[in-house]
C-alpha positions in Angstrom: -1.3 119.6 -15.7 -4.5 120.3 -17.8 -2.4 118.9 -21.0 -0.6 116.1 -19.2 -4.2 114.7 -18.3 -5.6 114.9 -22.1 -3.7 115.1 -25.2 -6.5 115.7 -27.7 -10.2 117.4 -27.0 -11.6 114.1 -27.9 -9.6 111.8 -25.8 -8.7 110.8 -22.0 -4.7 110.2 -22.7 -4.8 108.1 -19.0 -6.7 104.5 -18.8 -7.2 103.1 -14.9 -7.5 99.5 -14.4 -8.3 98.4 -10.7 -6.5 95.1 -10.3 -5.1 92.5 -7.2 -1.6 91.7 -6.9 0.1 89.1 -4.1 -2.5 90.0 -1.6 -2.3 94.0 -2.4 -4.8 96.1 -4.3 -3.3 98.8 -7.0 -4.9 100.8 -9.5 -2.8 101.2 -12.7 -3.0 103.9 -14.9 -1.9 102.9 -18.7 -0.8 105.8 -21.1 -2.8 105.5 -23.7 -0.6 107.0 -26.1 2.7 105.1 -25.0 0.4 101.6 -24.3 2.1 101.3 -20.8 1.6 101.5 -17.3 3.2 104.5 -15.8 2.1 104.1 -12.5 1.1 101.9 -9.7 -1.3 103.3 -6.7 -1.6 101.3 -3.9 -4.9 101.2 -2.9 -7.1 99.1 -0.6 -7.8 95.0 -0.6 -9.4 93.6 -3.6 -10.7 96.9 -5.5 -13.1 96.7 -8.4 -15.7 99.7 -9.4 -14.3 102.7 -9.8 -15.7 106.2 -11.3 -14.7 109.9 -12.1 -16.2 112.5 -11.0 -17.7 115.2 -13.7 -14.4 117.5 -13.8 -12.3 114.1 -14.1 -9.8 115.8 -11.4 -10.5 112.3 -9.1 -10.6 109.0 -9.1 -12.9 106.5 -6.4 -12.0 103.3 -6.3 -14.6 100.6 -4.2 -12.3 98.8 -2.2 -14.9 95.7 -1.4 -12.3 93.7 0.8 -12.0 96.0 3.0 -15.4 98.4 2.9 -13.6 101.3 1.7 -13.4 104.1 -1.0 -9.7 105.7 -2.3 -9.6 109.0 -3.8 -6.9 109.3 -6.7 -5.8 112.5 -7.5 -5.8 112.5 -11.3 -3.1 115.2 -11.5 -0.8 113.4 -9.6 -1.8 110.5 -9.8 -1.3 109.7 -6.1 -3.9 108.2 -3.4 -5.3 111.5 -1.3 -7.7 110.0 1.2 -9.7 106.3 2.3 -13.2 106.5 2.8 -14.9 104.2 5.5 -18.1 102.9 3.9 -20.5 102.3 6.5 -20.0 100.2 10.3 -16.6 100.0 10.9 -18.1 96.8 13.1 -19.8 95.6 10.5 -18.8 94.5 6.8 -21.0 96.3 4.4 -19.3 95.1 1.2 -19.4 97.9 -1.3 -20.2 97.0 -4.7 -20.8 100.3 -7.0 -20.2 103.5 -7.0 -21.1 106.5 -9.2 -20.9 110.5 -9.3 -24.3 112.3 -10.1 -23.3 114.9 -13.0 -24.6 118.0 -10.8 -24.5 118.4 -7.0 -21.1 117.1 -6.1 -21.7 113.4 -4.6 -20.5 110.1 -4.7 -22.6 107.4 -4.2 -22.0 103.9 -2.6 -23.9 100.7 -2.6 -23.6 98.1 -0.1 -24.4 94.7 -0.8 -24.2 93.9 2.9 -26.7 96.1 4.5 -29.9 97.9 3.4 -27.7 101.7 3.1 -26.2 103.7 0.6 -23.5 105.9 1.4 -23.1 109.3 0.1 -20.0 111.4 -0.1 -19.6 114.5 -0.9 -17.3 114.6 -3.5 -15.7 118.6 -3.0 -15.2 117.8 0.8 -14.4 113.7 0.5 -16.7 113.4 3.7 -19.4 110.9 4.1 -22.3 113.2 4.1 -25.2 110.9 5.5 -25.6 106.8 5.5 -29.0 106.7 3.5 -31.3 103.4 4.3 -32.6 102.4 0.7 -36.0 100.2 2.1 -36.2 98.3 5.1 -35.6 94.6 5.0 -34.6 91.7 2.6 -31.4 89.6 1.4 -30.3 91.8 -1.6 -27.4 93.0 -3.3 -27.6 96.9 -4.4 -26.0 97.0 -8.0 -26.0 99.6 -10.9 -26.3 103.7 -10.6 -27.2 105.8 -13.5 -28.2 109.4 -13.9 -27.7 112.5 -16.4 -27.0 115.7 -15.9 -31.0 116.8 -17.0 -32.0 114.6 -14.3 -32.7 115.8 -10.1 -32.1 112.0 -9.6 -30.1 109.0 -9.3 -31.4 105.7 -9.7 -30.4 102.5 -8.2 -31.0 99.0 -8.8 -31.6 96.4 -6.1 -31.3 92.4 -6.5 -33.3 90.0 -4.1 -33.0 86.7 -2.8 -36.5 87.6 -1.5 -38.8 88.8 -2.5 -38.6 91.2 -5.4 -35.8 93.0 -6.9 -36.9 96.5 -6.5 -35.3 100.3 -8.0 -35.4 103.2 -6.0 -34.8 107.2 -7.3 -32.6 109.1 -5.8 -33.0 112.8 -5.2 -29.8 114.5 -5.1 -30.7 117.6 -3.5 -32.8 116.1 -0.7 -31.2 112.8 0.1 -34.1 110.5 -0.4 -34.9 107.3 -2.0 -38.1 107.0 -3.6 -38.9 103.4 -4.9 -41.1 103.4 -8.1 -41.4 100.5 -10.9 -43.8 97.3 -10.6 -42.5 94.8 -8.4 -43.2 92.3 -10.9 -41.7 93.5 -13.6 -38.4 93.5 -12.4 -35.8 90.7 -12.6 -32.6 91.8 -12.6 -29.0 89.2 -13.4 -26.8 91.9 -11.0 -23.8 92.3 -14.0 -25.7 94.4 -16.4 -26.7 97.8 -15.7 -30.1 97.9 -16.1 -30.8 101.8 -16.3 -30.5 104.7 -19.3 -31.6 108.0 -18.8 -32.7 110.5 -21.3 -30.3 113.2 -22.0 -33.3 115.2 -21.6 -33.8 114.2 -18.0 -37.3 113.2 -17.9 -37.6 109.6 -18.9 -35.9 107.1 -17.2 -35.5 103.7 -19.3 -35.6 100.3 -17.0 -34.7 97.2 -19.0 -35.1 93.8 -18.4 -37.8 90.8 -19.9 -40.7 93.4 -19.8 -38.7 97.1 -19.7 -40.8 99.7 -18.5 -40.3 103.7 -19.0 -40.8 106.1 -15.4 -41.5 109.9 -15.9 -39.5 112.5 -14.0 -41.0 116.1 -13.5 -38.5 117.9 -11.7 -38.2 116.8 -8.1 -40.8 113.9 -8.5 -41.0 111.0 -9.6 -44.1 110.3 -12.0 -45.8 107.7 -13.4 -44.3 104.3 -15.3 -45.4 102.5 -18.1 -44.4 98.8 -19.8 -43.3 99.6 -23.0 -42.6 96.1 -25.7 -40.1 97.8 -27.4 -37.7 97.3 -24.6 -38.8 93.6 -23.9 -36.2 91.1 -23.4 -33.4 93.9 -23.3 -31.0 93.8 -20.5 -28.4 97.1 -20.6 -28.6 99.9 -22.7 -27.1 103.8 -23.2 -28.7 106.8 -24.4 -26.9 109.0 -26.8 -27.0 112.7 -27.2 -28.6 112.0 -30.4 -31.4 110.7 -28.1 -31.4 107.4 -29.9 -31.0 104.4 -27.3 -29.2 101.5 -27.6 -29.8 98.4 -26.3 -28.2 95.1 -25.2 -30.4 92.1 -25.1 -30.8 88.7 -23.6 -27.8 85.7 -24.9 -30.3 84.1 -26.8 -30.6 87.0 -29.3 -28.1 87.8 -31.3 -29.2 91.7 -32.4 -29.4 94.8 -30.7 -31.9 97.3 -30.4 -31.7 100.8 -31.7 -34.6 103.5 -30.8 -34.7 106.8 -31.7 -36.0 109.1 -28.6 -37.7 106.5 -26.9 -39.8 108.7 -24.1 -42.6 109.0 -21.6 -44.5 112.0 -20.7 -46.4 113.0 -17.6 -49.6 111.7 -18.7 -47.7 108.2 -19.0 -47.6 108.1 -23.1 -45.2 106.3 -24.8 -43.7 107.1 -27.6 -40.6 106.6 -30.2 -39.6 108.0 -33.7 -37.7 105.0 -35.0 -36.8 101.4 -34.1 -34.6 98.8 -35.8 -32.6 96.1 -35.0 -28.9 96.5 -35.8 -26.9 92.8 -36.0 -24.7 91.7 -33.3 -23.4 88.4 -31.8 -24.9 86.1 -28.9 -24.0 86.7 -25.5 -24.0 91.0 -24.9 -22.2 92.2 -22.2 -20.8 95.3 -21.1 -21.6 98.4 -23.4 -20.0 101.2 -23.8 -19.6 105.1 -25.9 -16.3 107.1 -27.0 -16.1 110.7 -25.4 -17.5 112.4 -28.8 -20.3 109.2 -28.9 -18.7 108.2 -32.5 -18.2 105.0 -31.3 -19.9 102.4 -29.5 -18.7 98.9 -28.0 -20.2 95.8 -27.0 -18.4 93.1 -25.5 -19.4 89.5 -26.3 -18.9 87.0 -23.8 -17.2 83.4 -24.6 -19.2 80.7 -24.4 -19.1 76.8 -26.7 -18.8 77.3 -30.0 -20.4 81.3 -30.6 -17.8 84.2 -31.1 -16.4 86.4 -28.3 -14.3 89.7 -28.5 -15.6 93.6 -28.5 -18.2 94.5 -31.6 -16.8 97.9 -32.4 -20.1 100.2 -33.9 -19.3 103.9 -35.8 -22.4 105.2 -35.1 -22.4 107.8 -37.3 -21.6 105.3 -40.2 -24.0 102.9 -39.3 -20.8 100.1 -39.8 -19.4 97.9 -37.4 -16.4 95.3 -36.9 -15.9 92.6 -34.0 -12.6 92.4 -32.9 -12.3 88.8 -31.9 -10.9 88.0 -28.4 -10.5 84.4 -26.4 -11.5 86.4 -22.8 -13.0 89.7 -22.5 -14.1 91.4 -19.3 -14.4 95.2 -18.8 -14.4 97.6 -21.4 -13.4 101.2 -21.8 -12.5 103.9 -24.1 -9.9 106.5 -23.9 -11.5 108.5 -26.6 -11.8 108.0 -30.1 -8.7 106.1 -30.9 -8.4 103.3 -28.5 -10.5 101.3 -26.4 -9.2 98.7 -23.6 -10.5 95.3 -23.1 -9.8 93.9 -19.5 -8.1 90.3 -19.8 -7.8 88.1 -17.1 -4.3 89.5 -16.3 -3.8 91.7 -19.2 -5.2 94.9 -21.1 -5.9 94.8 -24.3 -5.8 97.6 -26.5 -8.1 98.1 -29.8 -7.3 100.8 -32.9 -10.7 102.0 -33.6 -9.4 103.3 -37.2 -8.4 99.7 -38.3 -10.9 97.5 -36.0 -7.9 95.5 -34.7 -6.5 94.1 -31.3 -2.7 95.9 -30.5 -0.3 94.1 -28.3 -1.8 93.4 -25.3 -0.6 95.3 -22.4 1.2 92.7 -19.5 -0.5 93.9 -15.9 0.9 90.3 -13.9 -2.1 90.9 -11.3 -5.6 89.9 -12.0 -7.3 93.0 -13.8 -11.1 93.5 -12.2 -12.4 96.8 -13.8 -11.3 99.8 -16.6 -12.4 103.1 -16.8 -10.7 106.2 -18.5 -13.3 109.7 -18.2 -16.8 110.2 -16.6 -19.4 107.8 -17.5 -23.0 108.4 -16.7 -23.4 104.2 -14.9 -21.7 102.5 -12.5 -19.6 99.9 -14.5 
């Protein structure tokens, strides 16, 4: 089974697209090797998020019409249990999910209530129903974490009054808020978090991005930091340089080399540039190995849209032009899949060029293909 799931060390030979079909929600999984789908799992109404979790042996899928989580056996690829997420009496419209890298749990917003639920990913039992603050009209959003980190963090959106971010401790259950109130403003599409692969700096981006320090079970102090002004997504890479997408009006990206925080709230960074890209960032994403990055560009009038392909080693990069682009994944470094409105489209990393796109005939919501360390 181990070499059915991954032909090379470097690649994740299965891609899963969640995706809505004549009232019925399915998860595909395309072979990435054959550039077909080889399976259909029926899963709950309208599915969108999904994520892996660290050993890549399962597969949760957020069914948000019907406040509910499958688990996808990745071996088999057959549905092994439905979560309920929250009040059965009550719609509590799930909208992320993510698996911390160490202590075996799920975790899963709901943009109806003020509660994360967290499941404990050996067992596939809701553990406990946390309450993340007390009152508001808000939408919880984006995840991240890293394996160097005791937390999770989570972003919140607001009608009123402020958007807020609270830290998760995995061991103890508890939500810690911690940022300036009025420094946060998030759009609820981008992920707005990166964490350190050392686990103490947590990076928060948005028109003024701040930095929060984490020694070990708490959570420390936080600091605006310019470098990370008008940013709005961002990853980390083992290399600890950071990454980061910015707002449509720019049409660069920034590139910092260990960007950090220490306990006595001083920032510092060894290198920053600004690496050309295209207007209107979205989704960003690494290869397994990290020798590849991708940024999707969004259409809009007369600018360029598709997937900007980076080699980060090479310091190179090509933009695969595309009239629609929505999620983005990569199966390793080889290929990576573009969701289309009802197709997948494929991209040889070698050649920087679009393959025949893959025909789904349902409307394709999200893509992922290995363990990812944010909610998509």
């Amino acid at each position: 089974m181990a070499n059915r799931r991954r032909n090379l060390s470097s690649d994740n030979r299965y891609v899963y697209v969640s995706c809505q079909a004549n009232g019925l929600g399915y998860v595909a999984v395309i072979d990435s090797v054959l550039d077909k789908v080889i399976r259909w799992i029926l899963v709950g109404n309208k599915p969108g998020p999904m994520c892996m979790d660290p050993t890549e042996k399962k597969l949760y899928v957020v069914n948000n019409g019907d406040d509910s989580v499958t688990v996808i056996d990745t071996d088999t690829f057959t549905s092994v249990k439905t979560i309920t997420i929250g009040n059965p009496f009550k719609r509590t419209f799930p909208n992320a999910i993510f698996a911390s890298a160490t202590g075996h749990k799920v975790y899963v917003s709901h943009a109806g209530d003020t509660q994360v639920t967290i499941i404990d990913s050996l067992t596939d039992e809701v553990i406990e129903t946390l309450p993340i603050g007390t009152s508001g009209v808000f939408l919880n959003f984006a995840f991240a974490g890293n394996k160097n980190s005791n937390f999770v963090s989570l972003a919140r959106t607001y009608d009123s009054p402020k958007d807020k971010i609270f830290a998760i401790d995995i061991d103890q259950n508890v939500a810690y808020p911690y940022g300036t109130a009025a420094d946060l403003s998030f759009d609820g599409f981008h992920n707005p978090f990166a964490v350190h692969p050392d686990g103490h700096t947590q990076a928060t981006f948005g028109f003024y991005g701040f930095l929060t320090y984490f020694d070990g079970n708490e959570v420390g102090i936080t600091r605006n930091s310019m470098v990370l002004q008008n940013t709005v997504s961002g990853v980390y890479l083992d290399s600890k340089v950071l990454v980061c997408t910015m707002r449509d009006e720019y049409d660069y990206l920034k590139v910092i080399k260990n960007l950090s925080i220490d306990k006595d709230g001083g920032v510092s960074y060894e290198n920053f540039a600004r690496f050309p890209s295209y207007r209107w960032q979205d989704k960003i994403r690494l290869s397994r190995t990290q020798a590849y990055i991708g940024v999707t560009i969004r259409p809009f009038g007369p600018y360029k849209s598709g997937v900007q392909i980076i080699h980060s080693k090479e310091g190179t990069s090509t933009l695969v032009e595309l009239p629609f682009v929505g999620d983005l994944a990569f199966s390793g470094d080889t290929k990576a899949y573009v969701g289309e409105e009802s197709t997948v489209r494929p991209i040889d990393l070698a050649t920087g060029t679009a393959l025949p796109a893959i025909q789904m005939g349902a409307s394709v919501a999200n893509i992922i293909s290995g363990y990812i360390n944010q909610s998509l």
